[in-house]
N, C-alpha and C positions, 0 to 999 in steps of 0.2 A: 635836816640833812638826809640824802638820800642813804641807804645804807647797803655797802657791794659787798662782797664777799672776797676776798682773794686770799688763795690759801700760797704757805711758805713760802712756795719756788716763785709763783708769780711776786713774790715781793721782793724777793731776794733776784729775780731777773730785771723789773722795775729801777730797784736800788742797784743795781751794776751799770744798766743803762747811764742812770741819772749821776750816777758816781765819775764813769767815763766823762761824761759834757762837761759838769761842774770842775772836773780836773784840768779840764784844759783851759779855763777861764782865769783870768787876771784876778777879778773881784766875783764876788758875786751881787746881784741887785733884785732887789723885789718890792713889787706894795703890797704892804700888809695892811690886809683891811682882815673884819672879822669873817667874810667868807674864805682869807686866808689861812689862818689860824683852824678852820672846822677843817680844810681839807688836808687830810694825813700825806699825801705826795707832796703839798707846798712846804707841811712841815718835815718831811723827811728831805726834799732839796734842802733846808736849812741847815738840817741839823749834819747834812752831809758837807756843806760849805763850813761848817764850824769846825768838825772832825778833818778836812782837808786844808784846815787853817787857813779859809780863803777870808780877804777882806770881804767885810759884811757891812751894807749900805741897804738900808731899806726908806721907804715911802709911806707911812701912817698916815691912814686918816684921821681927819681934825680930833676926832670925838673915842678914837680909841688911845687905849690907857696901857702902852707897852710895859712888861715888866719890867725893874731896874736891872736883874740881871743880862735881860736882853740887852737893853741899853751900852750895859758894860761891854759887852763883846762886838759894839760895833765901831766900824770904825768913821763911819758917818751918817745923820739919818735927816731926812724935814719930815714934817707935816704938810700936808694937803692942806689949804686953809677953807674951801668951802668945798661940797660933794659935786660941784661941776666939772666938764674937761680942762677949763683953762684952769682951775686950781694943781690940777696933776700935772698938767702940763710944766705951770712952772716949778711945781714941785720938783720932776725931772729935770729939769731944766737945772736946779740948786744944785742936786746931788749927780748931776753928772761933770758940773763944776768941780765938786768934792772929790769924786773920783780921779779926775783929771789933775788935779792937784797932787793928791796920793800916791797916784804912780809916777809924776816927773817927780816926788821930792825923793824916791826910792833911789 
């Protein structure tokens, strides 16, 4: 992992930014693979969808091992069943069924 520097203000300008987008969203959606998890921005978008009480729907690949608390706080997720496009594809494909579900039963 490459290693940047960013001191306070640039984090706290970053997280304003990403705080504003995330708030204006319905859900929030991601794949989490483990290059998501190393980069601190994907996991601060999350942890800011959590704290804004957004629905949280994410996309796992096959071979990673979400923790159970994650789990618990989401409100829909698949797997990716092999490391190719067409497996994310319909991975997306499930979970924007899911989503689409979630907001008309609201």
């Amino acid at each position: 992992m490459k290693k940047e520097f960013m001191d306070k203000e640039q984090l706290k300008r970053i997280a304003e930014r990403q705080c504003e987008k995330i708030n204006k969203s319905h859900v929030f959606m991601a794949i989490c693979s483990q290059n998501y998890i190393d980069d601190p921005i994907c996991l601060m978008q999350l942890g800011l969808a959590l704290l804004l009480d957004k629905p949280l729907f994410l996309i796992f690949h096959k071979d990673f091992k979400p923790p159970k608390n994650l789990i618990r706080a989401l409100s829909g997720y698949e797997f990716a069943k092999d490391d190719d496009a067409q497996s994310y594809k319909e991975a997306s494909e499930r979970i924007v069924q899911k989503i689409n579900n979630f907001l008309t039963s609201e």
